[in-house]
N, C-alpha and C positions, 0 to 999 in steps of 0.2 A: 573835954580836951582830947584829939585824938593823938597818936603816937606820932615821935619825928618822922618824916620822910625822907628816904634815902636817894638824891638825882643821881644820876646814872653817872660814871664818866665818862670823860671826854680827853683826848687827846691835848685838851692844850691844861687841863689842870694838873697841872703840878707836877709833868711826865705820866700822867698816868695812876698818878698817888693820891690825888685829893679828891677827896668828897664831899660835897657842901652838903649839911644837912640842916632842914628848915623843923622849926618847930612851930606847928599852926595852933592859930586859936578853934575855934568852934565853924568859924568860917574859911577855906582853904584858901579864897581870893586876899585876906589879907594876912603878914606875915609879920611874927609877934618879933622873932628874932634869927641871925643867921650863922653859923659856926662854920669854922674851918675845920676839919678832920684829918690829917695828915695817917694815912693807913701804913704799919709798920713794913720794910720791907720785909720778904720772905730770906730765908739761908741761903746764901750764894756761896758757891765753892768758886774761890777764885785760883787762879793757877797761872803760874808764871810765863809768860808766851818769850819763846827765844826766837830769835828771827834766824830760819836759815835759808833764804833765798836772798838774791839782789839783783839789782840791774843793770846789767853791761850791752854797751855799746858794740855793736861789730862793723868794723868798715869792711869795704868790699868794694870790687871794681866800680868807679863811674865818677865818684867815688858816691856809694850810697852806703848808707845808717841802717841797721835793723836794731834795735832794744831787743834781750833776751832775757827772761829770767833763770838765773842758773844759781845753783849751791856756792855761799859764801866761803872763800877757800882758806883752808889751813896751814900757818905758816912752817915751814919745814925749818929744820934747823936751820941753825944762823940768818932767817928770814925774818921779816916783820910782816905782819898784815895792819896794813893803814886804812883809819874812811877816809876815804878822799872828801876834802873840802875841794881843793879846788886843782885841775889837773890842766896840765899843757901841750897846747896841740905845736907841732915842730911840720914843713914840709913832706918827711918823709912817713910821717902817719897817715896821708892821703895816697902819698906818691906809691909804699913798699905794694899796698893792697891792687894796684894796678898789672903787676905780673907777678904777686904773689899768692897765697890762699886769704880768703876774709879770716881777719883776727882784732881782736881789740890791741890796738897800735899804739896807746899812748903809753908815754912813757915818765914826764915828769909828773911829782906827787906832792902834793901839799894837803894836808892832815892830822888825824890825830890816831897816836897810836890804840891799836884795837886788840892785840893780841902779837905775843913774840913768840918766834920757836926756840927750841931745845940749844944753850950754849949764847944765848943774846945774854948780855948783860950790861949794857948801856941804857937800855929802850925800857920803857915798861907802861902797860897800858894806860892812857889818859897827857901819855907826854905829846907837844904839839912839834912835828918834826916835817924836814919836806927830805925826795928820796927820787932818787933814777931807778926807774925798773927796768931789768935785763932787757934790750931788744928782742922781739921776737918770741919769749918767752909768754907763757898763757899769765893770767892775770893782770893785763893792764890797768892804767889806770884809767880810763874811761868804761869805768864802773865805780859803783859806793864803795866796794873796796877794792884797792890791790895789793899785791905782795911786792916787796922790795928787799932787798939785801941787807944785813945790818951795816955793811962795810960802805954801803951807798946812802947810808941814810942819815941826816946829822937833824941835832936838834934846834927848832926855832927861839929867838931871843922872843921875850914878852910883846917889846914893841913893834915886832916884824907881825905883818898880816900876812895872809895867806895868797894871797892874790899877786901883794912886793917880792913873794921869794919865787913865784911862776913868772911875773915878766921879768924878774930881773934873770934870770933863767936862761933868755933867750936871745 
C-alpha cells in the first residue's frame, strides 16, 4: 500500500483551504477511499480599519457633477456630523453654482447621527435626525457625510422615513 496522495489546490476548494487527499490501493487507477482536509488557517493580525475618506458631490457651472474623495469632516462645536441617508436637492443648489464658485450645494439632511461636537447635548451618535446645513458653507450634504448645526437639527419619530422628512421639506 503506498502513502496518501496530496492533489494540489485549487481555487475553487474551499478558498483555497481544502485539500482532498486520496488513499490508493496497490493500483493508483482505482480509489479505496476519499477525505476532506480542511488546512488550519495561519495567524492573522486583524486591525481595526476606520474610514477617513468619503464622497462628495461638487456642482459647478452647466450645471455639472464631479465626485471627489475628500477627508470626513469634524464636527466643531455645537455642530453635528450626520451620514446622510437621504439629502435634498432645492432650485438654488443648481442655480447658486452658475455665478458662483463649484461647491457642494446641498443643504437638506436626513440621517443618522455620526458624531457631535463640543457643547451638543441633545444629539448623540446613532440618533435618526433630519437637519438644514448652513448655505454656502463647506460640508454639504451631497456627500455621506455633512455637518449641520445643533440648533437646525431635530430628531426623527420612529415612524417617519427618511425620504417623508426630505419631500415634505420642500
Amino acid at each position: 500500500m503506498t502513502a496518501p496522495t496530496v492533489l494540489p489546490r485549487t481555487s475553487r476548494n474551499l478558498y483555497n483551504r481544502a485539500v482532498k487527499i486520496y488513499s490508493w490501493r496497490s493500483r493508483p487507477a482505482s480509489i479505496n477511499c476519499c477525505h476532506l482536509y480542511i488546512r488550519p488557517r495561519t495567524q492573522r493580525k486583524f486591525t481595526t480599519s476606520t474610514r477617513f475618506n468619503m464622497k462628495e458631490a461638487i456642482v459647478a457651472k452647466g450645471p455639472k457633477v464631479t465626485i471627489h474623495d475628500v477627508p470626513i469632516p469634524k464636527p466643531g462645536t455645537s455642530q453635528v456630523l450626520i451620514k446622510v441617508v437621504y439629502s435634498g436637492s432645492n432650485p438654488k443648489d443648481w442655480k447658486r453654482p452658475q455665478i458662483g464658485d463649484p461647491h457642494n450645494s446641498g443643504d437638506d439632511i436626513a440621517g443618522i447621527v455620526e458624531a457631535v461636537g463640543n457643547g451638543v447635548l441633545e444629539f448623540k451618535k446613532g440618533d435618526r435626525v433630519a437637519a438644514f446645513h448652513e448655505m454656502m458653507a463647506p460640508h454639504g450634504s451631497f456627500a455621506e457625510y455633512a455637518i449641520a448645526w445643533d440648533y437646525t437639527t431635530f430628531h426623527l419619530p420612529e415612524k417617519t422615513s427618511f425620504e417623508e422628512v426630505i419631500l415634505e421639506s420642500k
